[in-house]
Predicted model as a PDB file, atoms N, CA, C, CB and O in Angstrom, pLDDT in the B-factor column:
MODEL        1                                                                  
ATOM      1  N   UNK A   1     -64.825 -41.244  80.795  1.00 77.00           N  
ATOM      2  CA  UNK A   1     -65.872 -41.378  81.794  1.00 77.00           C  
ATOM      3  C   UNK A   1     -66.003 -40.035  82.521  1.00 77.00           C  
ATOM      4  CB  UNK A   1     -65.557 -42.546  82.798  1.00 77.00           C  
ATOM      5  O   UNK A   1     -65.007 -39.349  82.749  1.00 77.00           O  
ATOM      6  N   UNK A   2     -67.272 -39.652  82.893  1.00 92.00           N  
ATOM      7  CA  UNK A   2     -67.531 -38.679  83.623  1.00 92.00           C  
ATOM      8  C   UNK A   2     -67.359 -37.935  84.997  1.00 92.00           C  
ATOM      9  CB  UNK A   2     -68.233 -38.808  83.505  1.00 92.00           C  
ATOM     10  O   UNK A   2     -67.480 -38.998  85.605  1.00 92.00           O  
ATOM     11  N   UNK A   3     -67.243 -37.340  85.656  1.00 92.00           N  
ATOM     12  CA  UNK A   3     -67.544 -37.885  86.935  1.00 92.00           C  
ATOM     13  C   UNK A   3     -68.173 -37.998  87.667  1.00 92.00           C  
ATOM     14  CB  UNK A   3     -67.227 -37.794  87.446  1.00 92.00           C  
ATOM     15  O   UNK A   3     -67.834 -38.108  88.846  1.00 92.00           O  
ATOM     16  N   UNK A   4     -69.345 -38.013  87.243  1.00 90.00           N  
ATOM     17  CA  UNK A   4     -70.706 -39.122  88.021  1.00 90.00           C  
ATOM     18  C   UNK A   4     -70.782 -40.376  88.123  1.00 90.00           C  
ATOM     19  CB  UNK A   4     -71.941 -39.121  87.462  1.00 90.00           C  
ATOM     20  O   UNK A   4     -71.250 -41.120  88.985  1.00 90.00           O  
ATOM     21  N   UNK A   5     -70.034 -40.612  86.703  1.00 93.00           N  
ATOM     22  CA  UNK A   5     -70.064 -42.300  86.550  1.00 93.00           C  
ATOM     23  C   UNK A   5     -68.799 -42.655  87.751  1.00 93.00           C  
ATOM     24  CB  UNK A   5     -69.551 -42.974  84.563  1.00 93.00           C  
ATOM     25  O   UNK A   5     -68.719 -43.609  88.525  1.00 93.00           O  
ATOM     26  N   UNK A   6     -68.034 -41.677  87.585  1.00 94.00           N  
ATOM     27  CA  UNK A   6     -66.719 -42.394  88.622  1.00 94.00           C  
ATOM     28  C   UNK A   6     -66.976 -42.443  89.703  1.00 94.00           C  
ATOM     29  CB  UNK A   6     -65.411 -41.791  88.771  1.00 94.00           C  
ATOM     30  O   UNK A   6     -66.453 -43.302  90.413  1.00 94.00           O  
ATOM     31  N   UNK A   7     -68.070 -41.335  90.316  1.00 93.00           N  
ATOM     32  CA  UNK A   7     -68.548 -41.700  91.516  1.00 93.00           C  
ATOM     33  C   UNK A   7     -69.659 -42.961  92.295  1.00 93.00           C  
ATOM     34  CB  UNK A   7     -68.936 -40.666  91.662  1.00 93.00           C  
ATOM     35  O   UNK A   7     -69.894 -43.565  93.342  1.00 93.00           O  
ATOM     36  N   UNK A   8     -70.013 -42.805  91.081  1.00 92.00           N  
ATOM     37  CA  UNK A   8     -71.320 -44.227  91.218  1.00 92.00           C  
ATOM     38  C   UNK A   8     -70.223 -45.090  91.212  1.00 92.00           C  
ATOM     39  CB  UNK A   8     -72.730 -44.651  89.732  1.00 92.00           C  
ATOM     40  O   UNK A   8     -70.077 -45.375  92.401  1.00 92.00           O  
ATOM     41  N   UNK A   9     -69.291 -45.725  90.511  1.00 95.00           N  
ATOM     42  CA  UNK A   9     -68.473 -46.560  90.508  1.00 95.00           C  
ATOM     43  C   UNK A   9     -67.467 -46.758  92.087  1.00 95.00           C  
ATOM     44  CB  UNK A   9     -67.785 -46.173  89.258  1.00 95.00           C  
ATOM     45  O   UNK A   9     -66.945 -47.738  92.620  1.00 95.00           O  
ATOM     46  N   UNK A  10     -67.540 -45.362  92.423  1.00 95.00           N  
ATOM     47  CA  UNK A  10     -66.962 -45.402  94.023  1.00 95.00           C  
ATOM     48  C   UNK A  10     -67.592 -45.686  94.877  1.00 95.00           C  
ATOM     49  CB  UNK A  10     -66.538 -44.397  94.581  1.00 95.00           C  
ATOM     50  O   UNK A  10     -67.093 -46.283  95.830  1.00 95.00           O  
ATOM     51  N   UNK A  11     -68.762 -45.399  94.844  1.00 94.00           N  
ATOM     52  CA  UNK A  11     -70.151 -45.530  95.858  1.00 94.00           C  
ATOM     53  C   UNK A  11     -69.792 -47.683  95.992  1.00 94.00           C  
ATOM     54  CB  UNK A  11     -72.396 -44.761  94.591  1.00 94.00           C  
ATOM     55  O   UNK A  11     -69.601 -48.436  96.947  1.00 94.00           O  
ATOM     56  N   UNK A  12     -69.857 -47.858  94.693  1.00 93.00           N  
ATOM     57  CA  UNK A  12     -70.320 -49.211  94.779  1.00 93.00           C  
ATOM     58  C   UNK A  12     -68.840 -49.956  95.380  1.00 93.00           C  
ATOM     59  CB  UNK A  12     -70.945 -49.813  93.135  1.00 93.00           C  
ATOM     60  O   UNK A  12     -68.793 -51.174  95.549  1.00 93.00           O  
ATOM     61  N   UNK A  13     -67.729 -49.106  95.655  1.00 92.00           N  
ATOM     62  CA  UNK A  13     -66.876 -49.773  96.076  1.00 92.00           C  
ATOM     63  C   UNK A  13     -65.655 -50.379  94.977  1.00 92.00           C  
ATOM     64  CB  UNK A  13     -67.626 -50.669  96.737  1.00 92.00           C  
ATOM     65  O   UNK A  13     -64.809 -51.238  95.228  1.00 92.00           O  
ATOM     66  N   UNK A  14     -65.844 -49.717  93.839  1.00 95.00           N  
ATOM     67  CA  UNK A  14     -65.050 -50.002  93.068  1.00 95.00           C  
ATOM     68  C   UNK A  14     -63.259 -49.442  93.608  1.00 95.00           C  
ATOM     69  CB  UNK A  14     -65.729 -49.412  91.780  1.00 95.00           C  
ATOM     70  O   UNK A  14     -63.427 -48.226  93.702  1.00 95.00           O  
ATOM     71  N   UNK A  15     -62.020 -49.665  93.913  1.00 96.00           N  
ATOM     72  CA  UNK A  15     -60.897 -49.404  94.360  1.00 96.00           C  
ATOM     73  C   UNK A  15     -60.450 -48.680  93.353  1.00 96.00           C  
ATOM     74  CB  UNK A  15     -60.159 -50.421  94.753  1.00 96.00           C  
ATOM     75  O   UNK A  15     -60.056 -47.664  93.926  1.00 96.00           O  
ATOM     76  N   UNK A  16     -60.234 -48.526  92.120  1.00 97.00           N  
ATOM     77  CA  UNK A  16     -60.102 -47.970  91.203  1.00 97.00           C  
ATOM     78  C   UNK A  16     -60.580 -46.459  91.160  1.00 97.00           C  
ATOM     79  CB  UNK A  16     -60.560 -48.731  90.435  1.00 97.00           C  
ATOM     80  O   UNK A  16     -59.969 -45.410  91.366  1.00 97.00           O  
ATOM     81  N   UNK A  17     -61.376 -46.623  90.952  1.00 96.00           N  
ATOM     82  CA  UNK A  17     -62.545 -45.195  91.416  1.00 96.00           C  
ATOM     83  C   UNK A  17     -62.297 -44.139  92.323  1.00 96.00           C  
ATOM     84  CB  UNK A  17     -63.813 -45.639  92.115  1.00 96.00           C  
ATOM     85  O   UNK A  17     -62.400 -42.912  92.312  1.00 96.00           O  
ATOM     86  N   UNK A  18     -61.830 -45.281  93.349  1.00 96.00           N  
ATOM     87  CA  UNK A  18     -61.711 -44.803  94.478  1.00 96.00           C  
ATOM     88  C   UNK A  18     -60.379 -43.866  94.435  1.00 96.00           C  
ATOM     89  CB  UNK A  18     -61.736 -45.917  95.450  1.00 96.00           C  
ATOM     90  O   UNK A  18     -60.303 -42.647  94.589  1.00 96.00           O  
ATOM     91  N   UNK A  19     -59.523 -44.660  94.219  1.00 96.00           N  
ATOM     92  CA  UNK A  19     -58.234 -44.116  94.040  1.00 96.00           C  
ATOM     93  C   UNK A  19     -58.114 -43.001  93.115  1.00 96.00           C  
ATOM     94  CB  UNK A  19     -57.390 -45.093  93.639  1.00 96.00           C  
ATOM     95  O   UNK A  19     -57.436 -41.999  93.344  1.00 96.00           O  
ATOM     96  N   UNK A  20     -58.850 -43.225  91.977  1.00 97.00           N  
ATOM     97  CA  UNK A  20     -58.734 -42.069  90.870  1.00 97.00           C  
ATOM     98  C   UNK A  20     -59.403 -40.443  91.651  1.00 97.00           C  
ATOM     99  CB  UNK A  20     -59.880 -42.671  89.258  1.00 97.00           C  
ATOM    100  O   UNK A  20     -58.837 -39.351  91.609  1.00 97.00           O  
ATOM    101  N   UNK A  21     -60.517 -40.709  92.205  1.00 97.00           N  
ATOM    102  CA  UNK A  21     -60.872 -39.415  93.060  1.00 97.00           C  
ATOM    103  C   UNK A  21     -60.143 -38.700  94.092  1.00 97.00           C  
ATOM    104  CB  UNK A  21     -61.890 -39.645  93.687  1.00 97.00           C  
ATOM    105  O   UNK A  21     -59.949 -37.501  94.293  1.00 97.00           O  
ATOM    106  N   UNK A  22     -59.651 -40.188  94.932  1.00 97.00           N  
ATOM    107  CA  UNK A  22     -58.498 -39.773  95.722  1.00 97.00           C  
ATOM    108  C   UNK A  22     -57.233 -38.922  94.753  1.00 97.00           C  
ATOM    109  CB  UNK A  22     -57.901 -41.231  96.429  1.00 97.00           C  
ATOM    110  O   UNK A  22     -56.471 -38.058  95.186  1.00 97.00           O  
ATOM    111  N   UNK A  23     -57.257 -39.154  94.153  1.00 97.00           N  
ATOM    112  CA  UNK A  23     -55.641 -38.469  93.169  1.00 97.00           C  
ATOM    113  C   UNK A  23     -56.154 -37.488  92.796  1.00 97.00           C  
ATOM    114  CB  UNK A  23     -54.860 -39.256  91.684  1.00 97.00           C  
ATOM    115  O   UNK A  23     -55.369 -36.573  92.550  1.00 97.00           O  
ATOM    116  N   UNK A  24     -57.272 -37.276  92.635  1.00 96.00           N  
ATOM    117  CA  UNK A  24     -57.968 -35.775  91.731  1.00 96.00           C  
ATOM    118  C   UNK A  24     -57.736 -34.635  92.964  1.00 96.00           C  
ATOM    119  CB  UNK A  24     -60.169 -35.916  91.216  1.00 96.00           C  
ATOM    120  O   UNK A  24     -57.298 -33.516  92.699  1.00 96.00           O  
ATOM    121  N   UNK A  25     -58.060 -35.027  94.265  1.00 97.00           N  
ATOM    122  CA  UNK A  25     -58.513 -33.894  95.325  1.00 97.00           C  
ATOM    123  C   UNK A  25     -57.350 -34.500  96.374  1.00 97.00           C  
ATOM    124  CB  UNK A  25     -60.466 -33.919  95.967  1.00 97.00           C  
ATOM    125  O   UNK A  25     -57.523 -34.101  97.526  1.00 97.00           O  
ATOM    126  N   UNK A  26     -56.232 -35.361  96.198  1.00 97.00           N  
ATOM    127  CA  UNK A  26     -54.967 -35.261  96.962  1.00 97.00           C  
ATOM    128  C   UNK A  26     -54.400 -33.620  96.929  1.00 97.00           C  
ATOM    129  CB  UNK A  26     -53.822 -36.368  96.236  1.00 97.00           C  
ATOM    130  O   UNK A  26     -53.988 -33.317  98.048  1.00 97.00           O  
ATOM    131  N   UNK A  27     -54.289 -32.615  96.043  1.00 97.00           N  
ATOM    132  CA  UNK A  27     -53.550 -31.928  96.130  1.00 97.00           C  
ATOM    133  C   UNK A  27     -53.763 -30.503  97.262  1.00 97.00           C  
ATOM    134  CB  UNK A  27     -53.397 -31.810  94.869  1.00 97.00           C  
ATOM    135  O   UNK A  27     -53.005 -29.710  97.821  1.00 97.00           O  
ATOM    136  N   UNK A  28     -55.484 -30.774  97.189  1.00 97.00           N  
ATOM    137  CA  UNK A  28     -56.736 -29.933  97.585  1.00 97.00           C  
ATOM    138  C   UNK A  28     -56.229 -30.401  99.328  1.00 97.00           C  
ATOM    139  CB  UNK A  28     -58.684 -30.591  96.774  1.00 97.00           C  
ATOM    140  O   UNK A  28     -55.794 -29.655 100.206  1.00 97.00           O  
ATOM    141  N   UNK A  29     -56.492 -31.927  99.381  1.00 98.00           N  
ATOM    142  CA  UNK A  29     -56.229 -32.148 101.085  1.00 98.00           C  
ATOM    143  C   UNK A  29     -54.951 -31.472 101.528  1.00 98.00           C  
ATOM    144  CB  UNK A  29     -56.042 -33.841 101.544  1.00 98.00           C  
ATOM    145  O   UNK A  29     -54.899 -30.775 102.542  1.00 98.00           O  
ATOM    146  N   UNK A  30     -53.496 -31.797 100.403  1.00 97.00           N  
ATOM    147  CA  UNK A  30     -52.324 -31.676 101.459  1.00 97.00           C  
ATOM    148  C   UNK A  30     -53.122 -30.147 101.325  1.00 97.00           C  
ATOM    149  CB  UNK A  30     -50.278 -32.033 101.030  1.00 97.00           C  
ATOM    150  O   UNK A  30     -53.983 -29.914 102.173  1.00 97.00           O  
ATOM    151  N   UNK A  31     -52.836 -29.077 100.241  1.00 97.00           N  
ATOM    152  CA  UNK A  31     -53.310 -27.382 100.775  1.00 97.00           C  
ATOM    153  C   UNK A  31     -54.083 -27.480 102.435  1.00 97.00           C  
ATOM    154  CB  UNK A  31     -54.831 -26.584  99.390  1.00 97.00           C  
ATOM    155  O   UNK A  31     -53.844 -26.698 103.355  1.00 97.00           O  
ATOM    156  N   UNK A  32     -55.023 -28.632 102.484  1.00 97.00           N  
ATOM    157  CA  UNK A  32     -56.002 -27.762 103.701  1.00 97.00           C  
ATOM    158  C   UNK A  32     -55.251 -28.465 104.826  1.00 97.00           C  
ATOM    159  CB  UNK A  32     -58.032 -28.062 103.765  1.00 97.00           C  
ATOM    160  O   UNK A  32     -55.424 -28.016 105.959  1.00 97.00           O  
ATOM    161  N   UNK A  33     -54.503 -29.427 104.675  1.00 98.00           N  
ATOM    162  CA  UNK A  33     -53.619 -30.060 106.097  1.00 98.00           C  
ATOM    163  C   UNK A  33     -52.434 -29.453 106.817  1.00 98.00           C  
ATOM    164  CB  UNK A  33     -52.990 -31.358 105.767  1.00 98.00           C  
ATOM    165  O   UNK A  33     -51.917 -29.812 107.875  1.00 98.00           O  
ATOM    166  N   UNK A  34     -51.903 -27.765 105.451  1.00 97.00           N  
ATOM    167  CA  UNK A  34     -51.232 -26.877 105.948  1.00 97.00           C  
ATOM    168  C   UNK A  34     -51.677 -26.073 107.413  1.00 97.00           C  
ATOM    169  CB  UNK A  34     -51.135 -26.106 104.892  1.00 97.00           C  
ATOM    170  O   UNK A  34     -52.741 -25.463 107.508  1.00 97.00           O  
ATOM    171  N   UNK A  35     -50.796 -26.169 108.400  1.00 96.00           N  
ATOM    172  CA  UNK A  35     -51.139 -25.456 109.626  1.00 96.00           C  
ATOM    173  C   UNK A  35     -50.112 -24.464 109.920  1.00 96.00           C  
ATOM    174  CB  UNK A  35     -51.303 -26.381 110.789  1.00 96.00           C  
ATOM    175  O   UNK A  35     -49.126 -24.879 110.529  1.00 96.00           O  
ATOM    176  N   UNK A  36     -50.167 -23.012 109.545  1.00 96.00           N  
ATOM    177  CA  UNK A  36     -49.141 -22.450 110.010  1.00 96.00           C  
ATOM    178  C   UNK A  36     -48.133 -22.599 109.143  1.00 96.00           C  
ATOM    179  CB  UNK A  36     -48.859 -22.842 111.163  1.00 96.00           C  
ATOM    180  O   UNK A  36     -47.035 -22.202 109.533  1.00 96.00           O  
ATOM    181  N   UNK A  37     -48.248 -23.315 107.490  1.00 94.00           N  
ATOM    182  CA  UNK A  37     -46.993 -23.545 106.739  1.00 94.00           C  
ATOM    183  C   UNK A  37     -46.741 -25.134 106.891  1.00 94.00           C  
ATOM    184  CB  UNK A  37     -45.701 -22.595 107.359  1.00 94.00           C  
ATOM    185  O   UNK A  37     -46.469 -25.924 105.986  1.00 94.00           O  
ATOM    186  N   UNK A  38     -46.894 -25.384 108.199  1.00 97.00           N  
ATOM    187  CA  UNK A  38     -46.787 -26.911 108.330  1.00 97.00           C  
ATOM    188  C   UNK A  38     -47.202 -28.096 108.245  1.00 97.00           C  
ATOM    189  CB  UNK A  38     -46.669 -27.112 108.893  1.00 97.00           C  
ATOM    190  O   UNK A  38     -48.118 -28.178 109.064  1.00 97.00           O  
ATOM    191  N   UNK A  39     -47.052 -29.175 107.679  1.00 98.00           N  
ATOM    192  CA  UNK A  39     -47.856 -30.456 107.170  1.00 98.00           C  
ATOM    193  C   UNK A  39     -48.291 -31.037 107.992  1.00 98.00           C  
ATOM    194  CB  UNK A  39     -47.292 -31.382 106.488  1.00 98.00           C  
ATOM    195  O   UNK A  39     -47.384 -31.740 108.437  1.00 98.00           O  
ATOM    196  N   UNK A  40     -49.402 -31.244 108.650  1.00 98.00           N  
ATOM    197  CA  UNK A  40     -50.522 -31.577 109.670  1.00 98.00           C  
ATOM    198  C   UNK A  40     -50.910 -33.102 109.529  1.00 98.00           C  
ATOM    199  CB  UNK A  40     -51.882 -30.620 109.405  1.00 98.00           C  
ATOM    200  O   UNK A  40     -52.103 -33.404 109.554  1.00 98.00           O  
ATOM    201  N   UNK A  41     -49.893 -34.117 109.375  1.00 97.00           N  
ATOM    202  CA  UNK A  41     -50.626 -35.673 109.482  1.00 97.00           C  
ATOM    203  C   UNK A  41     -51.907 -35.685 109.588  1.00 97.00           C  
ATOM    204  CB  UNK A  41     -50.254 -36.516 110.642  1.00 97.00           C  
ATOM    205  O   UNK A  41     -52.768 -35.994 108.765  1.00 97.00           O  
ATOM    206  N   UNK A  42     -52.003 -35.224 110.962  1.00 98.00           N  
ATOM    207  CA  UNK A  42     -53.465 -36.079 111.660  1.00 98.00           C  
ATOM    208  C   UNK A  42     -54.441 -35.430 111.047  1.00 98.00           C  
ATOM    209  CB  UNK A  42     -53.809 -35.995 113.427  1.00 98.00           C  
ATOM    210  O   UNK A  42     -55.456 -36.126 111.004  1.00 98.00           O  
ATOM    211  N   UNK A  43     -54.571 -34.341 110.530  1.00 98.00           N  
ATOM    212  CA  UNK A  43     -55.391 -33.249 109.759  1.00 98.00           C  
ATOM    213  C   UNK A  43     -55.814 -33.980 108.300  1.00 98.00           C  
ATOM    214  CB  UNK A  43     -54.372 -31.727 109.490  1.00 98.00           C  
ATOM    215  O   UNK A  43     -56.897 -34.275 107.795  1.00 98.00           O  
ATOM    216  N   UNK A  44     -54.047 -34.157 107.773  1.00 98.00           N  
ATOM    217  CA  UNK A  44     -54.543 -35.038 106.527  1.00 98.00           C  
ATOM    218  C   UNK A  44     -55.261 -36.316 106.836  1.00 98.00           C  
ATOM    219  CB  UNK A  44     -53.350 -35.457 105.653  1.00 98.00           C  
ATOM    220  O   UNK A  44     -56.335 -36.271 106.235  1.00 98.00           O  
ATOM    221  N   UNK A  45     -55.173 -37.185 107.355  1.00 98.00           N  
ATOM    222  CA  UNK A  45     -56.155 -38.219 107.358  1.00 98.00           C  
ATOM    223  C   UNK A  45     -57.246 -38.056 107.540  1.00 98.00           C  
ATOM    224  CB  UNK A  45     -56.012 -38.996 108.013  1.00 98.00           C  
ATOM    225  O   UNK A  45     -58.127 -38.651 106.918  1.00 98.00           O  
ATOM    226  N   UNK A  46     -57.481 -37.047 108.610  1.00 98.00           N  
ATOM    227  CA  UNK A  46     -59.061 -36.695 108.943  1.00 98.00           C  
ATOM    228  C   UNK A  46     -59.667 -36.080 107.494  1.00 98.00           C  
ATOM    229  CB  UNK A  46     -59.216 -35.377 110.358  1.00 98.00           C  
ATOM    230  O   UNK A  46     -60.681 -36.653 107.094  1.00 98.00           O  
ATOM    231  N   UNK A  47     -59.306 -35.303 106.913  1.00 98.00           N  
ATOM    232  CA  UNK A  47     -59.650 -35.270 105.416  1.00 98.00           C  
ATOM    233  C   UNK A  47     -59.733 -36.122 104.398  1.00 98.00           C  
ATOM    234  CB  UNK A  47     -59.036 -34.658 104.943  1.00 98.00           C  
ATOM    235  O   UNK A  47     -60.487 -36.061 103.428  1.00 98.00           O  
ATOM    236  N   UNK A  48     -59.007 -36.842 104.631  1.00 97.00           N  
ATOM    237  CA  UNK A  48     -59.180 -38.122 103.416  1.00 97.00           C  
ATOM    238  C   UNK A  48     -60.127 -38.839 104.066  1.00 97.00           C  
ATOM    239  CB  UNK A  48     -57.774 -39.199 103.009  1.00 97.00           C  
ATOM    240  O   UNK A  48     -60.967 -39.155 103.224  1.00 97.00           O  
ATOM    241  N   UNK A  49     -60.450 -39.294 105.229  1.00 97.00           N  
ATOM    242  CA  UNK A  49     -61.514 -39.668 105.932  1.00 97.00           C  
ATOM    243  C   UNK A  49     -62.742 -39.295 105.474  1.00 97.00           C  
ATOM    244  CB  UNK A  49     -61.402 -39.294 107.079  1.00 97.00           C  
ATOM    245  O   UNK A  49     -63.703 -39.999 105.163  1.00 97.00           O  
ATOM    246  N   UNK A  50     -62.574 -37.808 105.463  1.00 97.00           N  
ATOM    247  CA  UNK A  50     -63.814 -37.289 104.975  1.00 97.00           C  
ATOM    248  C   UNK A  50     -64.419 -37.433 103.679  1.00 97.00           C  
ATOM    249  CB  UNK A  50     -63.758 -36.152 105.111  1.00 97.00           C  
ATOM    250  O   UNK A  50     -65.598 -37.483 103.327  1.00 97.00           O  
ATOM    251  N   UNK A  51     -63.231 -37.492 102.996  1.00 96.00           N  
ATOM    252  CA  UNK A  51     -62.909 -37.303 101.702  1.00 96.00           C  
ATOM    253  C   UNK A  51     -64.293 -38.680 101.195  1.00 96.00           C  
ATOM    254  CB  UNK A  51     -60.883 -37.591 101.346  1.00 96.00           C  
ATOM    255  O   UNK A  51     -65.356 -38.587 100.580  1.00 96.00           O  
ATOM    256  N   UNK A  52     -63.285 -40.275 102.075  1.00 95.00           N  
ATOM    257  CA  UNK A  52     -64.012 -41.286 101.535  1.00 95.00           C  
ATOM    258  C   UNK A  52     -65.039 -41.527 102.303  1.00 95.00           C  
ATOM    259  CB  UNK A  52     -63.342 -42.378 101.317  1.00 95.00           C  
ATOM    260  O   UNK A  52     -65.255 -42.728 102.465  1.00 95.00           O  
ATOM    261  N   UNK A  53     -66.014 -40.538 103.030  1.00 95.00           N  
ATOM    262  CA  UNK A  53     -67.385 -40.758 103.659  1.00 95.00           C  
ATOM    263  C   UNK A  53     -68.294 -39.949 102.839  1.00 95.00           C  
ATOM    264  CB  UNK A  53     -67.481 -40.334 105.222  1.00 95.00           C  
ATOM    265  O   UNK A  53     -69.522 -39.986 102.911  1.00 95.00           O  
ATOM    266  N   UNK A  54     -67.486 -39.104 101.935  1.00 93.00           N  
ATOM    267  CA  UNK A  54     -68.661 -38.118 100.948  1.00 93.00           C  
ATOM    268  C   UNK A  54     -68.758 -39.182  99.769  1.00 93.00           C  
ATOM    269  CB  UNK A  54     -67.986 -36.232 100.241  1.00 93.00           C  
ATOM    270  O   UNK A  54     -69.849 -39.379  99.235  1.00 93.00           O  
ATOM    271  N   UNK A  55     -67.444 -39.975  99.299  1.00 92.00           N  
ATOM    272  CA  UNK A  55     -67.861 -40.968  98.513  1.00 92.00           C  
ATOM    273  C   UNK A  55     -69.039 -42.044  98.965  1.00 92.00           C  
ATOM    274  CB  UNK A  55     -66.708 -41.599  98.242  1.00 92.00           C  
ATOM    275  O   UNK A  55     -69.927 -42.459  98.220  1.00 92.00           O  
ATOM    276  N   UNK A  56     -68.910 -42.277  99.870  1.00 91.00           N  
ATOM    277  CA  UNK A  56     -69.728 -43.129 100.233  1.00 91.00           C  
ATOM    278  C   UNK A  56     -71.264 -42.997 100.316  1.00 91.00           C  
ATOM    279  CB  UNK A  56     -69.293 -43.400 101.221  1.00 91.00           C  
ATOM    280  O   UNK A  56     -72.099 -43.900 100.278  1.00 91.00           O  
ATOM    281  N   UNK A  57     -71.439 -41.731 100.431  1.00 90.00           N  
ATOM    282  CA  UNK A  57     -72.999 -41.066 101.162  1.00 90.00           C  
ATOM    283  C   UNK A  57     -73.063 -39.845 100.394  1.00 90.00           C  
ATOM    284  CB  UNK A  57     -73.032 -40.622 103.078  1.00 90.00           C  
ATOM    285  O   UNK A  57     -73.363 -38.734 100.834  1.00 90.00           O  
ATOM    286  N   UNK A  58     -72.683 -40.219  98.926  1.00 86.00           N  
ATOM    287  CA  UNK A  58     -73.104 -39.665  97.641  1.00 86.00           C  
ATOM    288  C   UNK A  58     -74.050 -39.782  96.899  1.00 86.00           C  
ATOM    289  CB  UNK A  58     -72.503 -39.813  96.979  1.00 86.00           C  
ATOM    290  O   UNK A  58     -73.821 -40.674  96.082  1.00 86.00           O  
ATOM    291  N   UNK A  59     -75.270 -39.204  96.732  1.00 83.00           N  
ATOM    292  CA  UNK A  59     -76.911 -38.922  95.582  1.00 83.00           C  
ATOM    293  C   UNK A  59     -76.515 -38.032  95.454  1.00 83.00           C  
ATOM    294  CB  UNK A  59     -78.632 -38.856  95.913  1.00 83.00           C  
ATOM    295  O   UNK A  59     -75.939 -37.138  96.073  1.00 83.00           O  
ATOM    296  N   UNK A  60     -77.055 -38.431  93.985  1.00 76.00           N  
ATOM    297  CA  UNK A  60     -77.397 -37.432  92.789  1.00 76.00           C  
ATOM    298  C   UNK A  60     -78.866 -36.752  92.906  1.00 76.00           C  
ATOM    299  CB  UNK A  60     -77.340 -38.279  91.326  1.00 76.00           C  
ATOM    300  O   UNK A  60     -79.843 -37.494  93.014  1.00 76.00           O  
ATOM    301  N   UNK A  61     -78.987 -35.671  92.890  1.00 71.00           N  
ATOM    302  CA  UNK A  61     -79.980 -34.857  93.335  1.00 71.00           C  
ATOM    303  C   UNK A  61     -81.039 -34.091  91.882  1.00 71.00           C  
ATOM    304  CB  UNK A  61     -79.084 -33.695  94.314  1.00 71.00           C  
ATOM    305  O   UNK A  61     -81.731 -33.073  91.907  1.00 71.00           O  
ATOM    306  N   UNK A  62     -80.804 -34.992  90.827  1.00 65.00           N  
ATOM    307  CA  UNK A  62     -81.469 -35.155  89.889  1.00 65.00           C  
ATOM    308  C   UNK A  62     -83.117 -35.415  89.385  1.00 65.00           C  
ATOM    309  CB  UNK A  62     -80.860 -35.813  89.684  1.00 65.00           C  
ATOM    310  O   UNK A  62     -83.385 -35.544  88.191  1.00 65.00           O  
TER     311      UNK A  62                                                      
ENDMDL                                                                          
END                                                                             
C-alpha cells in the first residue's frame, strides 16, 4: 500500500493506519523533542498531537 492510501485510511479513522504513520515519523518527533540534548515530554506530545491533526485535516491536492 501506498502512502496515500494509508493516509486516506487514517483520515477515516482507521487505528491501524494510524499507528503505522505514527511508527514511520516516531523517530522524526523524539529528534525534534530534543531540547538542549534533552528529552522534552511535553514537546513530544505536542508533536504527536500535531502529528495526528495533520492526519486528520489531510487533502490531496490533486
Amino acid at each position: 500500500m501506498n502512502f496515500k492510501e494509508l493516509l486516506y485510511r487514517a483520515r477515516k479513522g482507521d487505528e491501524d493506519a494510524i499507528l503505522e504513520i505514527f511508527e514511520m515519523y516516531r523517530p522524526l518527533l523524539i529528534k525534534n523533542a530534543l531540547v538542549d540534548g534533552v528529552f522534552d515530554e511535553d514537546l513530544y506530545q505536542e508533536l504527536t498531537a500535531e502529528l495526528l491533526k495533520c492526519i486528520r485535516y489531510f487533502r490531496d491536492v490533486e
